[in-house]
GUVO-290508 format. One record per residue (C-alpha): residue in one letter; z, y, x. Coordinates in steps of 0.5 Angstrom, whole numbers, plus 500, padded with zeros to 3 digits. Example, Ala and Ser with C-alpha at 12.3 -4.5 7.8 and 13.67 -1.06 7.14 Angstrom:
REM GUVO-290508
a516491525;s514498527;
REM end
This chain:
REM GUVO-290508
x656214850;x660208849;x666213848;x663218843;x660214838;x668209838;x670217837;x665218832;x667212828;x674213829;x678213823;x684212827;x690217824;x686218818;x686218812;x680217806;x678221801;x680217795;x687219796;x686226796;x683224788;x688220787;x685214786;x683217779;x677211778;x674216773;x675223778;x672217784;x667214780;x664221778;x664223786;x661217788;x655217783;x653224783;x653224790;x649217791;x644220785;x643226789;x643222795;x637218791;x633225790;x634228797;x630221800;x626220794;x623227796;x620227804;x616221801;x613224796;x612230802;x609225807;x605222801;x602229800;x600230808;x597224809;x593226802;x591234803;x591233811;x587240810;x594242809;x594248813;x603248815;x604240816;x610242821;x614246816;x613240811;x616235816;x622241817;x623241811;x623233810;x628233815;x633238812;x632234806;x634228809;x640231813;x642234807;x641227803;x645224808;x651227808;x651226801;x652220802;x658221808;x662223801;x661218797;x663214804;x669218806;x672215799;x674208802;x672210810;x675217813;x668217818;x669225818;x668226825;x661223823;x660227817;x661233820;x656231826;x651231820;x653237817;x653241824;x645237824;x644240818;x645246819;x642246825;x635244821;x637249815;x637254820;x631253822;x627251817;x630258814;x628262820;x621259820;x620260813;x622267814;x616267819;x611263815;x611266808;x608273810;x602269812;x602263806;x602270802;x596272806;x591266804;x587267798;x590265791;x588260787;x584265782;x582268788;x578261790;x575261784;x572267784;x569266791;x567260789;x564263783;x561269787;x558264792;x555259785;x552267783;x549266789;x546260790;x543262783;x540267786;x538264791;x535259786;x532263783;x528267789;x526261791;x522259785;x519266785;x518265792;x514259790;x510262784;x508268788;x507263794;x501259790;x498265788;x496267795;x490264798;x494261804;x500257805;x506259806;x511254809;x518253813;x517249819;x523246823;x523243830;x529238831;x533237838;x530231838;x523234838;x521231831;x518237826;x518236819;x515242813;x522243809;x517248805;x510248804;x507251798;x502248794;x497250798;x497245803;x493240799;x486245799;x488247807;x491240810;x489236804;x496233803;x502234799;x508238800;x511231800;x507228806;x510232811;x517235808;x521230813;x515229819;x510233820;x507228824;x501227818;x499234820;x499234827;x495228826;x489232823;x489238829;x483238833;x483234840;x480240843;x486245840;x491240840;x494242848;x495249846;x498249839;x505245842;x506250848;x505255843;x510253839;x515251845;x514260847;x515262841;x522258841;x524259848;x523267847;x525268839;x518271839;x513271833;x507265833;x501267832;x495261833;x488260830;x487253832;x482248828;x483242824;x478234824;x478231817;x476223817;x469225814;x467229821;x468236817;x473241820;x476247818;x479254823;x487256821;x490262823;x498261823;x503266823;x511265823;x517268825;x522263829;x530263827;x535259830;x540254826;x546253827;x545245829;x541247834;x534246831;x528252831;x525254824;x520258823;x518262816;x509263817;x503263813;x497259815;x490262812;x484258812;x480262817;x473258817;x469263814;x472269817;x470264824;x464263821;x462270819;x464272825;x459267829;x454270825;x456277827;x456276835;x448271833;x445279831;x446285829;x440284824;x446279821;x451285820;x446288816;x445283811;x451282810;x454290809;x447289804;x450282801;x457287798;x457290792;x461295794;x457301796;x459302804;x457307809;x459307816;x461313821;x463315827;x469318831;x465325829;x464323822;x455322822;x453316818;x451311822;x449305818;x449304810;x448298805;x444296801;x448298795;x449304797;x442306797;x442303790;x447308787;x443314791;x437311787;x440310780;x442317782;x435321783;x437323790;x429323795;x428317798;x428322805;x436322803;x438316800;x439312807;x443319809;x443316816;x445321821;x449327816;x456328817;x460326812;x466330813;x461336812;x458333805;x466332803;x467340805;x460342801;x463338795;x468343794;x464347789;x463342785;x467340779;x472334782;x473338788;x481336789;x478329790;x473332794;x478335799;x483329798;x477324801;x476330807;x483329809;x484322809;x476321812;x479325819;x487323818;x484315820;x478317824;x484322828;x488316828;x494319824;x494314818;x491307819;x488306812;x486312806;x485309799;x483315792;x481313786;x477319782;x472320777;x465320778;x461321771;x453321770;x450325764;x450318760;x456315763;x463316765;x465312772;x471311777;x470309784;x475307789;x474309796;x478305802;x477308808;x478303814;x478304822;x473300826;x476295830;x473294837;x471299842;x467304838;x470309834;x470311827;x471308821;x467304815;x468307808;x467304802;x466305794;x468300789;x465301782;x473301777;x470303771;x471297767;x478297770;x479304768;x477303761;x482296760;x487301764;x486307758;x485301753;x492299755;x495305754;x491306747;x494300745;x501301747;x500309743;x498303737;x504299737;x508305738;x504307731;x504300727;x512300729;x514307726;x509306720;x512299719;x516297713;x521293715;x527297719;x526296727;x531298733;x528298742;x535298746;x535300753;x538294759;x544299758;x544297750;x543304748;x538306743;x532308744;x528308738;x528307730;x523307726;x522311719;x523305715;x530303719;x532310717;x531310710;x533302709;x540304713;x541311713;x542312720;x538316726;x539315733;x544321733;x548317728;x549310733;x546312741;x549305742;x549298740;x557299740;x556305735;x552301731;x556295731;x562299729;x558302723;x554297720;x559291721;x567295720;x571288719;x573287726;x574280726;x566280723;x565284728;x567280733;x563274731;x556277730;x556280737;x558273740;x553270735;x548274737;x550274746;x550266745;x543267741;x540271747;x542267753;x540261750;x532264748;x533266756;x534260759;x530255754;x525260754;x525260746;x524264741;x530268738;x533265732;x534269725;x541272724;x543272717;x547278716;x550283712;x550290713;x554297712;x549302710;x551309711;x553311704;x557304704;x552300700;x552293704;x545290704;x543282707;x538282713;x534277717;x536279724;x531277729;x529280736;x523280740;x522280747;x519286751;x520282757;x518275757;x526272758;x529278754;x532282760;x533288759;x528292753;x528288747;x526289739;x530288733;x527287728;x531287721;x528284714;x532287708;x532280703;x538283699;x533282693;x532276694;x539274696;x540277689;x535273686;x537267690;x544268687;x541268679;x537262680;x544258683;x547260676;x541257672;x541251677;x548251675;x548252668;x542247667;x544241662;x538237666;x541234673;x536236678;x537233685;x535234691;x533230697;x529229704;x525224706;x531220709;x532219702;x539223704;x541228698;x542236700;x544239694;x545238686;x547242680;x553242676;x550237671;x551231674;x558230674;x557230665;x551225667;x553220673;x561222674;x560224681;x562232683;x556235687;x559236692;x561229693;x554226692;x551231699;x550227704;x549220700;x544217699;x539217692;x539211692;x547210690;x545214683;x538211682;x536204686;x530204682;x527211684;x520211683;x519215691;x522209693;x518204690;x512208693;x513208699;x508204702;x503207697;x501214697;x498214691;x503211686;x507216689;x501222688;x501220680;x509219679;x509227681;x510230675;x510225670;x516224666;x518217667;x524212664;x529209669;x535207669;x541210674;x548209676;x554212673;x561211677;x564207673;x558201674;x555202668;x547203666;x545211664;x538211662;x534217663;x528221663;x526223670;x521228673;x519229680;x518235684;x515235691;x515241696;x516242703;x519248707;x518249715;x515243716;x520239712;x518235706;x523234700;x523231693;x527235686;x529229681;x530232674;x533227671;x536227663;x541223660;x537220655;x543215652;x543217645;x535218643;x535210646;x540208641;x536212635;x530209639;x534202638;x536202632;x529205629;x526199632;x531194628;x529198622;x521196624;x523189625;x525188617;x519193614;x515188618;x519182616;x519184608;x511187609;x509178612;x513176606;x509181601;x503179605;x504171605;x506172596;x500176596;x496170600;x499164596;x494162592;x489161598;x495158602;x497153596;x490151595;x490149603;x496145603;x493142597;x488139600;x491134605;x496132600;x490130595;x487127601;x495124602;x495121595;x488118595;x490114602;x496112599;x492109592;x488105597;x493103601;x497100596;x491097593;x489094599;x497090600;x496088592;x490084595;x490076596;x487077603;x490085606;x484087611;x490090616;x485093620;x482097613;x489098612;x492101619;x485106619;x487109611;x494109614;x492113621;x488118616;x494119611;x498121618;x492125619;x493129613;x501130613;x500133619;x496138617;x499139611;x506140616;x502145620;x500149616;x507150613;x510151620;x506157621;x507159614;x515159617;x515162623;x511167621;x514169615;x521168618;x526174621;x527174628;x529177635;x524181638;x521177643;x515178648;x511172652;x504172655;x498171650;x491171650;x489175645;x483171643;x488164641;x492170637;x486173633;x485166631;x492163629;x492170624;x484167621;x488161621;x492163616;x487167612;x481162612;x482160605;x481167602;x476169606;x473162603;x475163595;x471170596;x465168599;x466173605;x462172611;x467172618;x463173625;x467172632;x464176637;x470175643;x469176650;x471170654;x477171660;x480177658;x486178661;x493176658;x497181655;x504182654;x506182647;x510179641;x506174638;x509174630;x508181631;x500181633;x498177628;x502180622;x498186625;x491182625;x492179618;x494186615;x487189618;x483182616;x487183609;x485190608;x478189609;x478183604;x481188598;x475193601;x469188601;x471185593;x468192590;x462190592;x456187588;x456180586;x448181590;x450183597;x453179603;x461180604;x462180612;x467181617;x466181625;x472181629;x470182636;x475183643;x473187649;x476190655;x475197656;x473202661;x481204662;x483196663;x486196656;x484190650;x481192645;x481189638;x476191632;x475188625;x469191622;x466190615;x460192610;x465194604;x464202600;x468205606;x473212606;x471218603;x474224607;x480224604;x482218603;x481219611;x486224612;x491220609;x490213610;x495212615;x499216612;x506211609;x506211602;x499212602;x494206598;x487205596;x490199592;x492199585;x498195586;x499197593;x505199597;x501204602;x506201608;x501196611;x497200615;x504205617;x507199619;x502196624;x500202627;x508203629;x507196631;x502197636;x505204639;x512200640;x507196645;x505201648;x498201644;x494206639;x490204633;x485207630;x479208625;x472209624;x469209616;x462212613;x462212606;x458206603;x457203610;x464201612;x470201615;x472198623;x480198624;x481197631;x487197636;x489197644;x494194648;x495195655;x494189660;x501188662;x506183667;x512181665;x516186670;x512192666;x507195671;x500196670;
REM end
């Protein structure tokens, strides 16, 4: 061994590789490194092989890839040999390696020869897929087999159930209908993994016999069949009857398939039967059912009470309405003369087929009317069980199941009706998708008949011609279909738009119905023609379009869903880029907002036009007239702001105001010229009374001894004077002087009082007498106060000038009076006794430019009612020729913030 490997490694008379490449660095080092790189990858690949074994150990040619690994190894060795041999010729060794090599390579080749008809032979990867597709449709179907299963199990009387006996000799009820709650009064749950809870309940005496049942039917595969009773914890007990087929699983457990039916009062009956045949009778005569009893010969034995009824109900002799010991068969074969005889030879027939043995049961339905009454009877005709021989037949009244029967039939004749007669165009198409009917308006609304389009595809090719819009409604439409069938839903409408057979498209709603509840199969199309309303829909988005007013609408989200061309003029933003934002970006202010929380401010902003102020997209201030609309589609609450940009009108609003202020400012200057005299004389008298003070004063100083404290009381009354006199010339100042237009709380009464304070003296002078009649705790108003009194004074002016034409004899008054009204206003009247209005100086009196004065200006009253309407009031008259005038005037009770 020794010596081959010296023979091996023997580098003797050898020489490397390197010469035969000259020693060309660059031609050596190319040799090198490519056989190191493969050399490299040859190792690096049986890694990743061992890896994906050690991995997929279910791979089912582990061998062949540890052959593979193998060459790839060898083959990667020699590779490095090469590189090698450069600088050590051990070629003896590195043929050894190839010879290996391709030992392994030969092998490995013969082998894949042999192994690559089987790996064809597996299943593909598509062809898995489709197994395990197959097996997923499968387990569906089983699936749903189950779930019918159950359904059709919790209808039945029993309880249907799947009982499993382990290896072990445990038990448990995979399946138990729901019946198991009215028969074992448990549930489902309670034995699903130990039936223990169940044999718990099985009566002491039938307990031994139920287990060596179970244990035959396992032994012999043979069908069980038991009747065995069951003790609840109240003493009651209970008789079952279980029935199951046995099969054996493959993890060596037994399960049986069965039913269990509550047979306690079939038991019961039973005991009575065997106490007495008087019981018998009473029960056949407790059936509804009209019974009657033959033998094997056919002679009648025994009938019920409801079968001597009926004879009765039908006229027969008393002597023939038990109709004891008469051959049936022979009455059938004397019937055959009467008008039903086919029934009458069927009964015959299946009378003596069950009485020879030949059928088991006999069942016929068949008319049997009366004079006043149309009826249908069943007849079952059963054998008797026991050692007698003969049959029991019976006959069960149907006409009322009949006459639903023929109702049923009407009503499907009537839908049939109502569909060809209805006017909207509908379609039924078979499980096939062929068509199997349209009704007149489908063919009138689309030109085509059934001949035109016998399938759905047809159809499709024809209503919808563009292939790729084709495409889309059917896919749209099968998507539609098997959502409705798995979520048990309705259908949804599809919008649509169809090419009729002279070419014309018309736009429809698309919906089916379902003829089977989960839309398999038959199913109706039914197509609602909107083209009209489509059109109509297409001339309001036009006027919506084309409308100078912005209307915006928005969901109860305040999230806005459409708006019109208009806006972008209003607030700078196109339509588009405001759906989906929300209102509040255009109007912060909105009154929906702002009543949120008060249905009622929110019912009374509906409606009403309103001024607010919204948002250009430049951050400016747009004022606007707003209207709001309130509608609701399909549950769905929106709202529709009509909105006006109402920059200009403000400004001329605006511009109209100032014009008011300097009337109002030149109209105090006239007033206070025209009350100079009365004011002169009331500054008169504080400054005389400052004169005489003063005279006092200084004779008081010139004395010897001054009485200082005379003197100090004159000079207080002096500074009392001059007081007043400053008083009455300040007001004078403020309110003949032109200011800006500023509001402030007031009450009203303290306003009618600063406005008499200015008048007192000319009402003195002539001799008029002023009465108050002010109502106390009036609420605040909101107001300009220079503007109120110039108002208040213009009235108590006017009055004055009224009240002079009357005689010297009779008493001049004037009565101001202040009250709140009925609809929460201030209202101010200034009543006096003068000659009145005549009717057409009514007409005119608030008219600008008219006067009822010689030297007039016919502007006061204009300018005090503009006054009063720029703080949201009214102003009015009443006057009767010769008892007077009453000028009055409301303002609205208002906060700062404006709101009522």
């Amino acid at each position: 061994m020794q010596a081959l490997i010296d023979h091996l490694f023997n580098i003797k008379d050898l020489i490397p590789h390197g010469y035969c490449l000259s020693w060309s660095p660059a031609l050596l080092w190319l040799h090198v490194g490519s056989d190191l790189l493969i050399t490299l990858a040859y190792y690096s690949i049986p890694l990743m092989l061992v890896y994906f074994i050690r991995q997929r150990k279910d791979f089912p040619y582990p061998w062949l890839a540890a052959m593979f690994a193998g060459f790839i190894v060898a083959c990667g060795t020699t590779h490095l040999l090469s590189a090698i041999t450069i600088w050590m010729p051990l070629y003896w060794l590195d043929g050894l390696l190839k010879a290996l090599t391709a030992i392994i390579s030969i092998a490995t080749a013969v082998l894949m020869i042999w192994i690559i008809p089987r790996a064809l032979s597996r299943p593909s990867s598509a062809q898995l897929q489709a197994e395990i597709q197959q097996r997923k449709t499968a387990e569906t179907a089983q699936h749903e087999a189950f779930d019918r299963l159950q359904k059709i199990a919790c209808q039945l009387p029993g309880m249907v159930f799947q009982f499993r006996l382990r290896a072990d000799g445990s038990s448990c009820f995979p399946f138990a209908s729901e019946a198991i709650r009215d028969i074992f009064e448990l549930s489902p749950e309670d034995v699903r993994e130990d039936a223990s809870k169940a044999f718990a309940l099985v009566h002491p005496d039938d307990y031994g016999s139920i287990g060596p049942a179970i244990r035959k039917s396992a032994r012999n595969l043979t069908p069980w069949h038991h009747e065995y009773r069951l003790r609840f914890a109240d003493g009651t007990e209970r008789w079952l009857f279980g029935n199951a087929l046995p099969q054996r699983e493959e993890d060596g457990s037994m399960l049986w398939h069965g039913f269990v039916t509550d047979i306690s009062e079939r038991k019961r009956m039973e005991e009575k039967l065997h106490d007495s045949d008087a019981l018998n009778v009473s029960i056949l005569d407790s059936l509804t059912s009209r019974i009657a009893v033959l033998d094997a010969q056919g002679v009648i034995v025994a009938v019920n009470k409801a079968w001597r009824q009926f004879a009765k109900d039908n006229d027969l002799p008393e002597s023939r309405q038990n109709m004891l010991g008469l051959n049936y068969l022979d009455i059938c074969r004397n019937g055959c003369s009467q008008p039903h005889c086919h029934e009458v030879n069927a009964a015959q027939a299946g009378i003596a087929a069950v009485l020879a043995g030949e059928r088991e049961t006999f069942n016929l339905e068949y008319p049997c009317h009366s004079p006043n009454q149309q009826r249908w009877f069943h007849m079952n005709v059963l054998p008797l069980q026991g050692s007698h021989r003969g049959v029991v037949v019976s006959h069960e009244n149907i006409t009322e199941r009949k006459l639903m029967e023929d109702e049923l039939k009407a009503s499907e004749a009537k839908f049939r009706s109502i569909i060809e007669v209805s006017p909207v165009p509908m379609a039924l198409n078979d499980e096939q998708w062929n068509i199997t009917f349209l009704n007149q308006a489908f063919v009138q609304t689309f030109g085509y008949n059934v001949d035109d389009i016998p399938t759905v595809a047809d159809w499709q090719s024809k209503a919808y011609p563009d292939p790729d819009y084709r495409r889309w409604v059917d896919t749209t439409w099968q998507s539609a279909l098997k959502k409705t069938k798995q979520e048990q839903t309705d259908f949804p409408p599809m919008e649509l738009a169809i090419r009729c057979n002279n070419n014309n498209i018309k736009t429809v709603l698309a919906s089916a119905a379902a003829i089977h509840h989960d839309f398999a199969g038959v199913h109706l199309v039914i197509m609602y023609d909107i083209t009209q309303r489509k059109q109509i829909e297409a001339k309001l988005n036009s006027i919506f379009n084309a409308s100078v007013e912005g209307i915006i609408t928005f969901d109860m989200s305040n999230i806005i869903i459409s708006a019109n061309a208009a806006v972008e003029a209003i607030f700078g933003y196109k339509p588009e880029d405001l759906v989906g934002c929300n209102i509040n970006k255009l109007m912060p202010a909105s009154p929906k907002e702002m009543s949120d929380g008060d249905s009622s401010q929110a019912a009374e902003s509906i409606g009403q036009i309103q001024e607010i102020e919204g948002i250009h997209k430049d951050g400016s201030a747009v004022p606007l007239d707003l209207s709001i609309a309130e509608f609701s589609i399909e549950n769905e609450h929106y709202f529709t702001h009509i909105v006006r940009d109402v920059s200009l009108r403000k400004h001329r609003e605006q511009q109209d105001k100032e014009h008011l202020d300097e009337l109002a400012h030149v109209t105090r200057l006239g007033l206070m010229g025209e009350m100079a005299s009365g004011i002169a004389h009331e500054v008169n008298q504080p400054l005389a009374a400052i004169s005489s003070y003063t005279q006092v004063s200084l004779n008081l100083i010139n004395t010897e001894h001054p009485d200082l404290v005379k003197l100090a009381e004159i000079l207080y009354k002096t500074q009392q004077q001059a007081l007043r006199a400053g008083r009455i010339i300040h007001r004078m100042r403020e309110f003949v002087k032109s200011h800006a237009k500023q509001r402030s709380t007031a009450n009203i009464n303290n306003l009618i009082h600063e406005a008499v304070g200015l008048c007192i003296d000319e009402l003195k002078q002539n001799d008029i007498r002023l009465t108050f009649e002010l109502s106390n705790n009036l609420p605040t108003i909101y107001v300009d106060h220079v503007q109120i009194e110039q108002v208040i004074i213009n009235l108590i002016r006017n009055s004055v000038d009224a009240l002079l034409n009357l005689p010297e004899k009779r008493q001049r008054q004037l009565t101001i009076h202040s009250r709140l009204t009925l609809n929460n206003d201030i209202q101010v009247r200034v009543k006096d006794n003068g000659p009145g209005l005549d009717e057409e100086q009514q007409q005119k009196i608030l008219t600008p430019f008219y006067t009822t004065k010689t030297g007039g200006m016919g502007m006061g009253l204009s300018i005090s009612r503009s006054l009063i309407e720029a703080h949201e009031g009214t102003l009015h008259f009443n006057s009767h020729s010769g008892k007077g005038t009453t000028m009055y005037f409301t303002l609205p009770i208002r906060r700062k913030s404006g709101t009522r």
